[in-house]
Wavefront OBJ file of the C-alpha trace (Angstrom):
o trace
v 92.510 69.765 65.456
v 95.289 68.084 66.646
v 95.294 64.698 67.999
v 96.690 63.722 71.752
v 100.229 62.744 70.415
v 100.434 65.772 68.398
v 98.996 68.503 70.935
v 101.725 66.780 73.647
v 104.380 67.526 71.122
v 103.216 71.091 70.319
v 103.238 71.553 74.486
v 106.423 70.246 74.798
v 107.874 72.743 72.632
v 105.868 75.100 74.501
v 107.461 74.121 77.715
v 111.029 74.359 75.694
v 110.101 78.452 74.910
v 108.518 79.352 78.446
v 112.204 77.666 79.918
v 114.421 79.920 77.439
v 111.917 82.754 78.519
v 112.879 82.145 82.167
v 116.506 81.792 81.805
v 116.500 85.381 80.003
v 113.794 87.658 80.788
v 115.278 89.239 83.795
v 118.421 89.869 81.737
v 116.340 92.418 79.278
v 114.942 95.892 79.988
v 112.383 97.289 77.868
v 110.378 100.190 77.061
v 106.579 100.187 78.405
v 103.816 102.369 77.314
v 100.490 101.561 79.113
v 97.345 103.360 78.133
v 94.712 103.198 80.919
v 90.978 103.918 80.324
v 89.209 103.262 83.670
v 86.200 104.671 85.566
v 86.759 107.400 87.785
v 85.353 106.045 90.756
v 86.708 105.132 94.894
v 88.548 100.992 94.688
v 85.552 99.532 95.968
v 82.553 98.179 93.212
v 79.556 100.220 92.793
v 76.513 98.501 91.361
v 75.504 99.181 87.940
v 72.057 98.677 85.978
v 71.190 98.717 82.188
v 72.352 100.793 79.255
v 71.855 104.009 81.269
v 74.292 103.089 84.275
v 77.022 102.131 81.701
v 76.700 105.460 79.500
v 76.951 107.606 82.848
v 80.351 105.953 83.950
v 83.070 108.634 84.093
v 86.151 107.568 82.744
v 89.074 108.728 83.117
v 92.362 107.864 80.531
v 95.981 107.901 81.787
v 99.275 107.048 79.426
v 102.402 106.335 81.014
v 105.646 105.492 79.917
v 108.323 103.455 81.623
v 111.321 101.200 81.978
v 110.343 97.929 81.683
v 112.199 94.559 83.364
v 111.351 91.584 85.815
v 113.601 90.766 88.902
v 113.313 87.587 91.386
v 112.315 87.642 94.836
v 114.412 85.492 97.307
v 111.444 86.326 99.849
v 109.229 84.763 97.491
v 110.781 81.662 96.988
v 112.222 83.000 93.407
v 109.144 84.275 92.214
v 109.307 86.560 89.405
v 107.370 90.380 89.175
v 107.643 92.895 86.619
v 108.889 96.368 87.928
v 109.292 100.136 86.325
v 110.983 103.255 86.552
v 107.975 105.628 85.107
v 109.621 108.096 82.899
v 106.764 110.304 81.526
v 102.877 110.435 82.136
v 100.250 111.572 79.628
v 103.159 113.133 77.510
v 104.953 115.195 80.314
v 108.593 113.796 81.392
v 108.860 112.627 85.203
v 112.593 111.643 85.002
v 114.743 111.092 81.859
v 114.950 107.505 80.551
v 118.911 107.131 80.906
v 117.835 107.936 84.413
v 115.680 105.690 84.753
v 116.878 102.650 83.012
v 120.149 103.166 85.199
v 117.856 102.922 88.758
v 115.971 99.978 87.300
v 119.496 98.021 86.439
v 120.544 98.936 89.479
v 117.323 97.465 91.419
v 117.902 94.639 89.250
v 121.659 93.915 90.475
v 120.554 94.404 94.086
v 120.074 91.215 95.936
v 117.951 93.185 98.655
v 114.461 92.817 98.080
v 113.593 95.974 99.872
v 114.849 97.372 97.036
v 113.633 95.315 94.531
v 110.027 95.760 96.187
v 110.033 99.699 95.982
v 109.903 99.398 91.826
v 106.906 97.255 92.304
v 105.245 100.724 93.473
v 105.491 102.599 90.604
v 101.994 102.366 89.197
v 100.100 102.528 92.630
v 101.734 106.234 93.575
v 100.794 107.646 90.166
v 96.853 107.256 90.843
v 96.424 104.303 88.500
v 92.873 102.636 89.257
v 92.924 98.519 89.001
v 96.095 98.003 87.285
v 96.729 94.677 86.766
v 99.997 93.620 86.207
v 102.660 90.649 85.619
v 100.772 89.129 82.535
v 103.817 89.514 80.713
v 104.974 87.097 82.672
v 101.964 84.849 81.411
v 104.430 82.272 79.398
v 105.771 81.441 82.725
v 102.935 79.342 83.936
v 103.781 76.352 81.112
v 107.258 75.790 81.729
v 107.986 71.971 81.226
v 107.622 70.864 84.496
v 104.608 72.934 85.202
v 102.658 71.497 82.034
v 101.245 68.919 84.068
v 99.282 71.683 86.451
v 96.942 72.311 83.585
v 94.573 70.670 81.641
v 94.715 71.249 77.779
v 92.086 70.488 75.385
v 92.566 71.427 71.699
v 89.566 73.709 69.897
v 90.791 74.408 66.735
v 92.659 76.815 64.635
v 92.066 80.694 64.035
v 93.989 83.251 62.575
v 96.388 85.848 64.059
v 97.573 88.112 61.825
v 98.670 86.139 58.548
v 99.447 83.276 60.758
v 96.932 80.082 60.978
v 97.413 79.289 64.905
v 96.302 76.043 66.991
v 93.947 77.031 69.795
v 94.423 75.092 73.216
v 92.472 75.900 75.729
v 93.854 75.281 79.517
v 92.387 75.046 83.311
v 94.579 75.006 86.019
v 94.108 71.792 88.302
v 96.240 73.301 91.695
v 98.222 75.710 92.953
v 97.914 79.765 92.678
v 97.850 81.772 90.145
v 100.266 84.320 88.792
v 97.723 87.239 88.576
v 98.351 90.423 90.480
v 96.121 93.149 90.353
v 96.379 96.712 92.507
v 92.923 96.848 94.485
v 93.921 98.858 97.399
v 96.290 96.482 99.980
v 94.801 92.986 98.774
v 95.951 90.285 96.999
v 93.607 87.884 95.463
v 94.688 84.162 94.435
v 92.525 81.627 92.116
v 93.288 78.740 89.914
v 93.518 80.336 86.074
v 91.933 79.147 82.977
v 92.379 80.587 79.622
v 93.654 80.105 75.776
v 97.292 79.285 74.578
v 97.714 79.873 71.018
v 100.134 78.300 69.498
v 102.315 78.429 66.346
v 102.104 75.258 63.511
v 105.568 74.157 65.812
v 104.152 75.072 69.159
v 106.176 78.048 70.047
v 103.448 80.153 71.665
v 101.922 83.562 70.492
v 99.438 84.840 72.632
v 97.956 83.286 76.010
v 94.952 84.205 77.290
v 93.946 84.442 80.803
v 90.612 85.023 82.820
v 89.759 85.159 86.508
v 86.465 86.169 88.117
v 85.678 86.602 91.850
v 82.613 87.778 93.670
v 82.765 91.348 95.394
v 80.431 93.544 96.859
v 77.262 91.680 95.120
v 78.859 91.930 91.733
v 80.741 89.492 89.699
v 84.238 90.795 88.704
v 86.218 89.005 85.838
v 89.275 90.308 85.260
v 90.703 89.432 81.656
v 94.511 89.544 80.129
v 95.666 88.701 76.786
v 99.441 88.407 75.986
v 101.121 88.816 72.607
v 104.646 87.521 72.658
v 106.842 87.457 69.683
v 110.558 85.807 68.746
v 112.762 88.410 69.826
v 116.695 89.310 68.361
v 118.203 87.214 71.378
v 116.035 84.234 70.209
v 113.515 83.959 72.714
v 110.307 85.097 73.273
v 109.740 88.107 74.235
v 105.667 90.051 75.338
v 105.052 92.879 72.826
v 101.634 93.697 73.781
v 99.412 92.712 76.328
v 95.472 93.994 77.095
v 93.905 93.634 80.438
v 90.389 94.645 80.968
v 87.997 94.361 84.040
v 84.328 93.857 83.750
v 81.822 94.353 87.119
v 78.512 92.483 86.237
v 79.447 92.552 82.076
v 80.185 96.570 82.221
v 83.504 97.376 81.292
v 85.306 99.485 84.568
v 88.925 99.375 83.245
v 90.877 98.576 80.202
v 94.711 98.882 80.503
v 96.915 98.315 77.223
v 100.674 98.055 77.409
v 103.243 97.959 74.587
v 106.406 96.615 74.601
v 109.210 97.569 72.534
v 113.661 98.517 72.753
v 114.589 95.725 74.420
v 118.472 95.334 75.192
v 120.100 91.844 76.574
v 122.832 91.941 79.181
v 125.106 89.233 79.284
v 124.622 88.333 83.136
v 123.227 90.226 86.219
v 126.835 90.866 86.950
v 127.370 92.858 83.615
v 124.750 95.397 83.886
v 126.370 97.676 81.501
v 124.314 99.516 78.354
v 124.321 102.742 76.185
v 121.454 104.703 75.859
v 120.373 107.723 74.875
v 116.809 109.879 75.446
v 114.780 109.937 72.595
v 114.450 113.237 70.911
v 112.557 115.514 72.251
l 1 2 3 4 5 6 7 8 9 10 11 12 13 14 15 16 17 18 19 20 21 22 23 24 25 26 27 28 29 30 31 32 33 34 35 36 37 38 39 40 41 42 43 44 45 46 47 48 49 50 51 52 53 54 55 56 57 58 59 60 61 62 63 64 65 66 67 68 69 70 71 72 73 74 75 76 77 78 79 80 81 82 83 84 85 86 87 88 89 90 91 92 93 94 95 96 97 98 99 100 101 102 103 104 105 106 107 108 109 110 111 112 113 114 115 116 117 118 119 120 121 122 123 124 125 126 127 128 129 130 131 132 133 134 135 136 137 138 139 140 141 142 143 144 145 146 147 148 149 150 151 152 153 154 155 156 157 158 159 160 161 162 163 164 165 166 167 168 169 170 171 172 173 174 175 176 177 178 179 180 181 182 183 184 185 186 187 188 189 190 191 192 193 194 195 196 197 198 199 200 201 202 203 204 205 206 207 208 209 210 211 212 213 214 215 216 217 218 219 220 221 222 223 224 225 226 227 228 229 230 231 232 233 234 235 236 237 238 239 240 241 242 243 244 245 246 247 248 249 250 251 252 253 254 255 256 257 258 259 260 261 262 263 264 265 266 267 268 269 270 271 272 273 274 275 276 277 278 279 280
């Protein structure tokens, strides 16, 4: 376990990564493919009891594939959101992925935010149920000058993959959290707490990040975990991140998304690219 001095270093190099992630991520589109397995039910919480109640939830699974990138808000004092062009749902293509990678560059070169806001609909008009999103955007939170929000205490090492990791785990002292989650119209904000794991020379792997609120008599935690991986540009880049939603300990949605084909641009200015649909 690593002592103060050390675990400050291995932060601090933290801090270096999430900055290079911010100076680059919205100069990358990706490919997404989220699989959702969620119970088929209205938005609002019904109460469950026992074995029996969880065995006689109807679920229902979606896949959906889309064009993948993360624009600034001016409105939002520079915040940053992930947004998608969806270009095919459980296997049948919506629009073709030249298409779509062309609107989303465009949305991204925009400097309206009407426009940019539009792409943040995607997921909402195509029926998903409690999709949580922008925990890609999890590395974010520890930029250098944010480290100092959080609390860190070190727990020890585990494994992921072949790789021994150091396990820190984090609670946020102020401010709101970077969580969004589709629940109808509302947005809910709470301080975040969760796991950072980190390599031998701090560049972080995977953060972890929970949140649990109180709604309709039940207790709702809401979980994401975000694998992020040294891309071809040299930065860090999500590959897969797992989000599931628990009312009273019984699973109600599980949403995984996988990340892969990312392309740099050399400057919102230069959105230019060749692409070509995958084969059919």
């Amino acid at each position: 376990m690593p002592v103060a001095a050390d675990l400050q270093v291995l932060l601090n190099r933290a801090g270096e990564e999430a900055e290079m992630f911010h100076q680059n991520i919205t100069l990358v589109i990706g490919q997404e493919t989220l699989k959702q397995r969620a119970e088929k039910r209205a938005t609002r919480f019904r109460p469950h009891v026992g074995q029996a109640a969880a065995a006689a939830i109807n679920f229902q699974t979606r896949e959906l594939t889309s064009e993948y990138a993360v624009v600034s808000f001016a409105e939002s004092s520079g915040a940053f959101h992930e947004v998608r062009k969806v270009t095919h749902i459980d296997g049948r293509q919506i629009q073709p992925m030249r298409e779509a990678r062309m609107s989303l560059a465009m949305g991204m070169k925009s400097a309206d935010d009407k426009v940019r806001r539009k792409l943040l609909l995607e997921f909402e008009k195509h029926g998903l149920i409690g999709t949580a999103v922008d925990f890609g955007l999890s590395l974010l939170l520890f930029r250098k000058q944010d480290l100092l929000n959080y609390t860190f205490v070190p727990v020890g090492t585990r494994q992921l993959g072949a790789e021994t990791v150091e396990v820190v785990q984090f609670k946020q002292k102020t401010g709101e959290g970077q969580m969004t989650v589709y629940e109808g119209n509302r947005l809910i904000r709470q301080q975040l707490q969760g796991e950072m794991w980190l390599s031998q020379t701090g560049v972080p792997l995977r953060i972890e990040l929970g949140s649990a609120i109180q709604e309709g008599g039940q207790r709702i935690v809401d979980i994401g975990v975000t694998d992020y991986a040294m891309s071809q540009y040299g930065f860090l880049l999500p590959v897969r991140v797992v989000h599931t939603r628990r009312a009273d300990g019984l699973l109600v949605t599980e949403n995984t998304f996988q990340y892969q084909r990312f392309q740099k641009f050399a400057a919102d200015s230069e959105l230019k690219f060749e692409v070509q649909d995958p084969p059919k």
